[in-house]
C-alpha positions as CSV (number, residue, x, y, z in Angstrom):
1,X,-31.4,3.9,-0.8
2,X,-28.3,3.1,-2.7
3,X,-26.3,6.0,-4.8
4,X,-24.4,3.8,-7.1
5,X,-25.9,4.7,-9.9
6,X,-26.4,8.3,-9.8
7,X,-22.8,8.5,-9.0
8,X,-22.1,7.1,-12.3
9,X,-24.2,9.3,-13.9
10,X,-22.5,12.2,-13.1
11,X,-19.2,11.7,-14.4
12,X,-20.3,13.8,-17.2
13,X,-19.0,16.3,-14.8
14,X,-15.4,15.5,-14.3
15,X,-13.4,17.3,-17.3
16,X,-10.7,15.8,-18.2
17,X,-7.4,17.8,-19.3
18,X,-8.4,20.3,-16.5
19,X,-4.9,22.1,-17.1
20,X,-4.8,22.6,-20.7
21,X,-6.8,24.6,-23.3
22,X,-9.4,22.6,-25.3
23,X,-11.1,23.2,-28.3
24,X,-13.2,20.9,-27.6
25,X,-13.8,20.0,-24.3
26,X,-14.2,15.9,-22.7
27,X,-15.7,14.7,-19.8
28,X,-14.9,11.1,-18.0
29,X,-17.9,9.3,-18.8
30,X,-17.8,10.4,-22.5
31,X,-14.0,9.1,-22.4
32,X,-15.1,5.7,-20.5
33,X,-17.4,4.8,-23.6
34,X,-14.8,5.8,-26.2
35,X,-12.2,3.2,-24.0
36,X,-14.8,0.6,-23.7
37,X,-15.5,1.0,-27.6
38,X,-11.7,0.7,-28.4
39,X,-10.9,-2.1,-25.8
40,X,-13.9,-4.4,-27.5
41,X,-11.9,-3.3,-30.8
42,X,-8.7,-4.2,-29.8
43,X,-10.1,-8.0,-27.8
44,X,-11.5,-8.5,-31.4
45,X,-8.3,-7.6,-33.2
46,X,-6.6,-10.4,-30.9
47,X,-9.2,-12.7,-31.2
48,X,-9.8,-12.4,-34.9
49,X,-6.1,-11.8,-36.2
50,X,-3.4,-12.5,-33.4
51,X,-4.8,-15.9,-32.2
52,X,-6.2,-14.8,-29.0
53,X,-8.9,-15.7,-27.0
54,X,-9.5,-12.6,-24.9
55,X,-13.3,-12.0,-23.5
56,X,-14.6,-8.6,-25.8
57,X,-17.3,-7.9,-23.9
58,X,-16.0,-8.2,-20.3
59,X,-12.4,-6.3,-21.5
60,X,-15.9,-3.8,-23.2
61,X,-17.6,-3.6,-19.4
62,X,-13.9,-2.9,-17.6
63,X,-12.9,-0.6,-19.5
64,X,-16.7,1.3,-19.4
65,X,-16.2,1.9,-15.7
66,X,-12.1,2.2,-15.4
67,X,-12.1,5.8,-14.6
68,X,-15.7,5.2,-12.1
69,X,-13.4,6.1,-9.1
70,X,-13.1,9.9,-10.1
71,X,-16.7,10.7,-9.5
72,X,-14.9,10.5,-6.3
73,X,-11.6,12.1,-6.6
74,X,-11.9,14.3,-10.0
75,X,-9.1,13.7,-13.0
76,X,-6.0,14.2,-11.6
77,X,-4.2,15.6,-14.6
78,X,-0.7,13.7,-15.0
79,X,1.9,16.3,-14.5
80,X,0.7,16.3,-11.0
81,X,-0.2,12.5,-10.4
82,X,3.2,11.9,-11.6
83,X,5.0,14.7,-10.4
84,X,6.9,12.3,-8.0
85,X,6.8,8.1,-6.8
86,X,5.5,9.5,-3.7
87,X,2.7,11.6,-5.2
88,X,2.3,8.8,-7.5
89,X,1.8,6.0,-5.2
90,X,-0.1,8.5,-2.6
91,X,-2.8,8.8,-5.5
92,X,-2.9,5.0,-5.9
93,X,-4.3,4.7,-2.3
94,X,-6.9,7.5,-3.0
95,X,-7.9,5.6,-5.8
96,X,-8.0,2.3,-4.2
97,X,-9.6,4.0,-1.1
98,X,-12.6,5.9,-4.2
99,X,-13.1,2.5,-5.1
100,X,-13.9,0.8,-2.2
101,X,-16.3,3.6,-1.3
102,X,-18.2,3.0,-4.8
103,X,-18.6,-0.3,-4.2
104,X,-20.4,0.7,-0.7
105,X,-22.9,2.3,-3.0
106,X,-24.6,-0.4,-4.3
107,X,-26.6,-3.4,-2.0
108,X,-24.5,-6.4,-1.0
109,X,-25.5,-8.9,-3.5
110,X,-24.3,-6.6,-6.5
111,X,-21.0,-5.3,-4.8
112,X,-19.9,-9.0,-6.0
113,X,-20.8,-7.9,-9.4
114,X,-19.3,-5.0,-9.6
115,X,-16.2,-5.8,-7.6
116,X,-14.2,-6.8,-11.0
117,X,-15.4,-3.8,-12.6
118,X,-14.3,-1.2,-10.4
119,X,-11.4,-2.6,-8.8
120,X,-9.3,-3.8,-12.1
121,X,-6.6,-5.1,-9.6
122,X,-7.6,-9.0,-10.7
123,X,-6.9,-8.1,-14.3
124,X,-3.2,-9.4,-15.0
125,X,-1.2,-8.9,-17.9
126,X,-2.3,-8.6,-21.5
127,X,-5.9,-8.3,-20.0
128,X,-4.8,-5.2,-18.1
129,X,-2.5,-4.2,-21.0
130,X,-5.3,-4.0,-23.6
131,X,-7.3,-1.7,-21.4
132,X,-4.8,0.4,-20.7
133,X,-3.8,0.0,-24.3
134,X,-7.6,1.6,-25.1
135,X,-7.2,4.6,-22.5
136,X,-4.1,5.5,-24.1
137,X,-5.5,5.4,-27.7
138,X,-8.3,7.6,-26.8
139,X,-6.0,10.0,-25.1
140,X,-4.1,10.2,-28.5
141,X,-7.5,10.7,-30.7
142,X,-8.3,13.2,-28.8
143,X,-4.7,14.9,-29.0
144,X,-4.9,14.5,-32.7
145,X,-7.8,15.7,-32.4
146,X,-6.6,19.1,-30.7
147,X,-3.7,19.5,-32.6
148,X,-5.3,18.9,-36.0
149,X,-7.8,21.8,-34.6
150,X,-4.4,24.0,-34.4
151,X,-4.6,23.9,-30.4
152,X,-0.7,23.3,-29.7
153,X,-1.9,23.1,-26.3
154,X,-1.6,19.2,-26.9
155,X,1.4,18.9,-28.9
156,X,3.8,17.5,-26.1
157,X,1.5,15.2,-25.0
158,X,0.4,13.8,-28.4
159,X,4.5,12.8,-28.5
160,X,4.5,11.3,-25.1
161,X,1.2,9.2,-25.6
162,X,2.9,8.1,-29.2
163,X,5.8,6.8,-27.6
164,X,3.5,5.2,-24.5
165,X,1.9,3.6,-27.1
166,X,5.0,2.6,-28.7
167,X,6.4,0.7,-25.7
168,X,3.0,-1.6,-25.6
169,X,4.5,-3.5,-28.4
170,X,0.7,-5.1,-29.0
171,X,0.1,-6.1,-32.4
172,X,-3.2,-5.2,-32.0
173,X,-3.0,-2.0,-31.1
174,X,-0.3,-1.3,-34.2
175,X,-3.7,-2.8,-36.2
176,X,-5.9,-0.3,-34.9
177,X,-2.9,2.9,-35.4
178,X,-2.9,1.1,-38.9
179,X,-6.5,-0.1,-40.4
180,X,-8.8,2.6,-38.0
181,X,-6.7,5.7,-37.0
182,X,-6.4,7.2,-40.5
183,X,-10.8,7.8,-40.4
184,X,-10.6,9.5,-36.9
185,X,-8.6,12.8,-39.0
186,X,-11.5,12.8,-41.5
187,X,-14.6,15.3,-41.8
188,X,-17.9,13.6,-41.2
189,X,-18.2,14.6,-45.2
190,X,-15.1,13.1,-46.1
191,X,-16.3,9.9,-44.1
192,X,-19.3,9.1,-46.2
């Protein structure tokens, strides 16, 4: 029997933000799709407008299980994973260490498979940028999100994921802020 799968399944139950006040509340794997959704978006921006030649669907499928490894070890909010290097790089091996023993959850002849999925450490430089790129962008919807719903709660960190965003320095990414951010502040009404 092989518990992959289940696993994945319940990182509905990992909050995210777990030390501030939400209005509305967001779980991993409901964070994972939005990433996926905005890394495809941002491989297609490159593609389409920047001359690039970037892979949509795998950059979709990595950045769908980024976060997999906290089924294991929960969301470590940032004020504490960054606290310190030491802190910092101690969380790296837990994280390392959570996806190895994913991995050990499937049979052998998928661990191959999944290998590039879970463990992102292949990915090199505008590949790992642009999913990183998406994880950040959600992170700022959703403190827009928070902020726009008068929780101040967020208001700090919707500066510092600005200026995170800010040092990317990916055209793309200034194409999504630009042509797709404006509809995430509108009502569903104000949408049609």
């Amino acid at each position: 029997m092989f518990h992959f799968y289940a696993y994945v399944a319940k990182l509905k139950y990992i909050v995210r933000w777990g030390l501030k006040r939400n209005v509305e509340s967001e779980n991993v794997k409901e964070h994972s799709f939005d990433v996926a959704v905005i890394a495809h978006a941002l491989a297609l921006i490159r593609n389409r407008y920047f001359g690039g030649n970037v892979d949509a669907n795998q950059l979709a499928i990595v950045a769908l299980f980024h976060d997999a490894s906290e089924v294991l070890t929960g969301d470590l909010p940032g004020p504490i994973k960054y606290f310190n290097p030491s802190i910092a790089l101690a969380y790296k091996e837990v994280e390392k260490a959570a996806k190895a023993k994913l991995l050990t959850m499937l049979p052998g002849e998928l661990q191959e498979d999944y290998r590039p999925l879970i463990d992102d450490s292949w990915m090199q430089g505008d590949l790992k940028k642009l999913v990183k790129a998406a994880d950040v962008l959600a992170a700022y919807i959703k403190c827009i999100q928070e902020v726009e719903s008068n929780n101040h709660e967020f208001q700090v960190a919707k500066q510092r994921v600005e200026g995170m965003l800010q040092d990317y320095d990916l055209p793309e990414v200034q194409f999504f802020l630009d042509k797709f951010l404006p509809s995430y502040r509108l009502t569903l009404d104000e949408l049609g």
